[in-house]
VOPAGU-2260 file (C-alpha; in pm, 1 decimal, decimal comma):
REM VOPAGU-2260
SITE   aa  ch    i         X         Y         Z
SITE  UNK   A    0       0,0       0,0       0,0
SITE  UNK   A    1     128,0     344,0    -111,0
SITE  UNK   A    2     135,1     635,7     126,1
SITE  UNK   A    3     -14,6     941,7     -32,9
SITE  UNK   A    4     219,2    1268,1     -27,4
SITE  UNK   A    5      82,3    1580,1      18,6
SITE  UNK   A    6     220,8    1803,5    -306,6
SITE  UNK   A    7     226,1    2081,9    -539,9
SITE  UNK   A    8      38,4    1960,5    -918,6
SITE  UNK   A    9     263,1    1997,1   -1173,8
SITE  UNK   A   10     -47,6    1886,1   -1418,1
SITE  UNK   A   11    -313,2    2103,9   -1307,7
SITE  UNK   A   12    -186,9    2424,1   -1217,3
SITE  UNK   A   13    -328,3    2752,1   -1233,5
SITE  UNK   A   14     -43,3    2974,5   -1029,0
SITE  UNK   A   15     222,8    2700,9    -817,7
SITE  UNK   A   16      -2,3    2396,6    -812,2
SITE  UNK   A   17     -86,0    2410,5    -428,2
SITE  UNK   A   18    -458,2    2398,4    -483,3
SITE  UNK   A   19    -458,4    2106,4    -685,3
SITE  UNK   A   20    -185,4    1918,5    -499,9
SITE  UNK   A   21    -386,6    1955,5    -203,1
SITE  UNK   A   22    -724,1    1862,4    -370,9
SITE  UNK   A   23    -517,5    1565,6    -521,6
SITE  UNK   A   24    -416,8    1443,9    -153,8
SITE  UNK   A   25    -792,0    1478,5      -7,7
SITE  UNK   A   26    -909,1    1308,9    -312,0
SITE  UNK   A   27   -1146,5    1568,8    -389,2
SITE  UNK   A   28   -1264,7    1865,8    -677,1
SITE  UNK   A   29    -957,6    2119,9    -705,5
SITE  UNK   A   30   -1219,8    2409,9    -782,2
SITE  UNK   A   31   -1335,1    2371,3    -414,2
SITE  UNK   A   32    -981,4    2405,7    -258,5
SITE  UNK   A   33    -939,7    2760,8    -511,5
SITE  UNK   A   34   -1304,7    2859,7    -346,4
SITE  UNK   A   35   -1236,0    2755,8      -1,5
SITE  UNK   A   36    -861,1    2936,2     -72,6
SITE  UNK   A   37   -1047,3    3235,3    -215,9
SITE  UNK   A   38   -1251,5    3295,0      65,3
SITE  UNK   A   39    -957,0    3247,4     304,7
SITE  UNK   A   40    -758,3    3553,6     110,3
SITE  UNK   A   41   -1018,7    3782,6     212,2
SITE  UNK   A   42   -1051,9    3703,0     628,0
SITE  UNK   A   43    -756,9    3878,6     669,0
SITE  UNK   A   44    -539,2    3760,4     399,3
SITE  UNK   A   45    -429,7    3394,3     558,4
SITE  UNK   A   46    -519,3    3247,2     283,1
SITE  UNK   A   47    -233,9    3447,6      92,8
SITE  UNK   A   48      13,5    3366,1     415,9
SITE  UNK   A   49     -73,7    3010,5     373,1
SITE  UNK   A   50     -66,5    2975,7     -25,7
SITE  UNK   A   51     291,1    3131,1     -35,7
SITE  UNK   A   52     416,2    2938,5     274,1
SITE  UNK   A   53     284,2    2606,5      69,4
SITE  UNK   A   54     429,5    2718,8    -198,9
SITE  UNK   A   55     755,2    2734,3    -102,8
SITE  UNK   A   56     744,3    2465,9     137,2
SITE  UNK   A   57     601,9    2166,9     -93,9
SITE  UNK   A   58     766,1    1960,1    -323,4
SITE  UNK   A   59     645,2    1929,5    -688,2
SITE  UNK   A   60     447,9    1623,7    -748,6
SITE  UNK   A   61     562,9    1362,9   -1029,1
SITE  UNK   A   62     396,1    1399,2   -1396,0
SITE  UNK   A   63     198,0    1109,6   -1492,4
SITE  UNK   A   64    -107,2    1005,1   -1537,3
């Protein structure tokens, strides 16, 4: 059995990936990690703090199908 790794798409990116990477780990719809993400930019911007953190801080994901 294969552990799942949490990160960043390098298939289905829009900026760095993090959305999808993380949609990819809890195995659900990457549109409702952006909205979620979106919504979290404007309470104070910690959605911003925690996109770039992310983004810096997670590895690309392999390419594949």
């Amino acid at each position: 059995m294969e552990r799942k790794k949490l990160c960043k798409s390098v298939n289905d990116k829009k900026i760095f990936g993090v959305c999808a990477g993380v949609a990819d780990y809890f195995n659900i719809d990457p549109t409702i990690v952006r909205v979620i993400w979106g919504v979290l930019a404007f309470a104070y911007g910690t959605g911003v703090i925690a996109y770039l953190v992310a983004a810096f801080v997670l590895p690309d994901g392999q390419t594949g199908a």
